[in-house]
Steps between C-alpha positions, in 0.01 A plus 500: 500500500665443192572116407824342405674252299702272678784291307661191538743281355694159573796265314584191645845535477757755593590466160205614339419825396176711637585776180180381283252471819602840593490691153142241486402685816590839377311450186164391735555854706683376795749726619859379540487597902212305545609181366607157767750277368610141595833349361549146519178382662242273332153556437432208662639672843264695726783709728633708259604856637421678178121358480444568844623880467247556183181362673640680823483827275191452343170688648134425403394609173889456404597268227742243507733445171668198317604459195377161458313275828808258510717780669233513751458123588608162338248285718156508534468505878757810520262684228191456706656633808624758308176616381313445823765811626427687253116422524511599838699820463266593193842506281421423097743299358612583097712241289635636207286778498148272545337620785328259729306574817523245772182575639336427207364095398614550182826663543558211799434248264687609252799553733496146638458339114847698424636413837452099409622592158856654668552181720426297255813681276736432811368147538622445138813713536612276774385195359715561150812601745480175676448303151796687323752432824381148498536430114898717562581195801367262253778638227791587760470848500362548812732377797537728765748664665814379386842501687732802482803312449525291174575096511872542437508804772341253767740217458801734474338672885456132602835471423632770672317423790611120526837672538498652807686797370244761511234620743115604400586849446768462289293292286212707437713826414688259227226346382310883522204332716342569802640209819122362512532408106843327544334338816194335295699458223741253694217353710327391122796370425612329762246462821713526811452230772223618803748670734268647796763645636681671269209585203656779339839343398509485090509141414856456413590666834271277695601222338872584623386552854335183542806313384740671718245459824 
């Protein structure tokens, strides 16, 4: 029974583009119907479709394919349990065309050295990501989601609203908003008074109906 090559490739974002891991593939003898994709999953998560489909496919004596180990696994407990599968099913494992045999001390031990060296790039990915949004708080650039209708916007709504002219719907479709936006907006503005009874009423309207009860 002749052996195969079994592919696979992974972005973490839908974004990304699997073009070089492929044509890397291609180049390592893995044919284009035999290589399992996942788009926008980390390495970092174990249930991912396109992982599960390549082991699924691969037989003993087969090899499994990456490009490089951190499209296989981002953590070191994933990579062992990764290689314990493919231990079991007597499936090789190549990375970037370096062959390794899982059954083998050396090849194990060599696995789990890389494996520590992959987590240990995503432990320092994440830790610069949390550093560089902290020092962009620190300078203001940072600041979440902001609000969809400008300051001068708001107090013109507000406005409006204090009025009595027009109702929730007519607001949002001049303002070009959705009702829930010109609801929070209003209710930042100007918190309405605990009605229990009536808790939907926008705050100018419940204001009214409390003063003509």
């Amino acid at each position: 029974m002749d052996t195969l090559l079994v592919g696979y490739a992974r972005v973490s974002t839908e974004h990304q583009d699997l073009t070089a891991q492929r044509d890397g593939l291609h180049a390592l003898g893995v044919g284009d119907d035999r290589i399992y994709v996942d788009h926008g999953l980390t390495g970092t998560n174990r249930d991912r479709p396109g992982l599960r489909l390549a082991l699924t496919a691969c037989r003993t004596g087969d090899t499994l394919v990456v490009t490089k180990l951190d499209r296989l696994a981002r953590s070191l407990p994933d990579a062992r349990d990764i290689l314990e599968e493919l231990t079991h099913r007597g499936v090789r494992l190549s990375m970037g065309g370096s062959v390794h045999d899982p059954s083998d001390p050396v090849g194990r031990l060599l696995f789990n050295v890389l494996a520590m060296v992959a987590e240990f790039e995503s432990d320092l990915i994440r830790l610069r990501t949390r550093e560089g949004m902290q020092v962009a708080r620190e300078k203001g650039r940072l600041r979440g989601k902001q609000p969809k209708l400008k300051p001068n916007q708001a107090k013109h709504l507000l406005e409006l609203d204090s009025s009595g002219t027009y109702s929730c719907a007519e607001l949002a479709e001049m303002f070009n908003v959705s009702r829930s936006t010109i609801y929070r907006t209003l209710h930042r503005l100007r918190p309405p008074s605990p009605d229990p009874e009536r808790p939907f009423l926008l705050p100018a309207t419940a204001e009214r109906s409390a003063a003509n009860r």
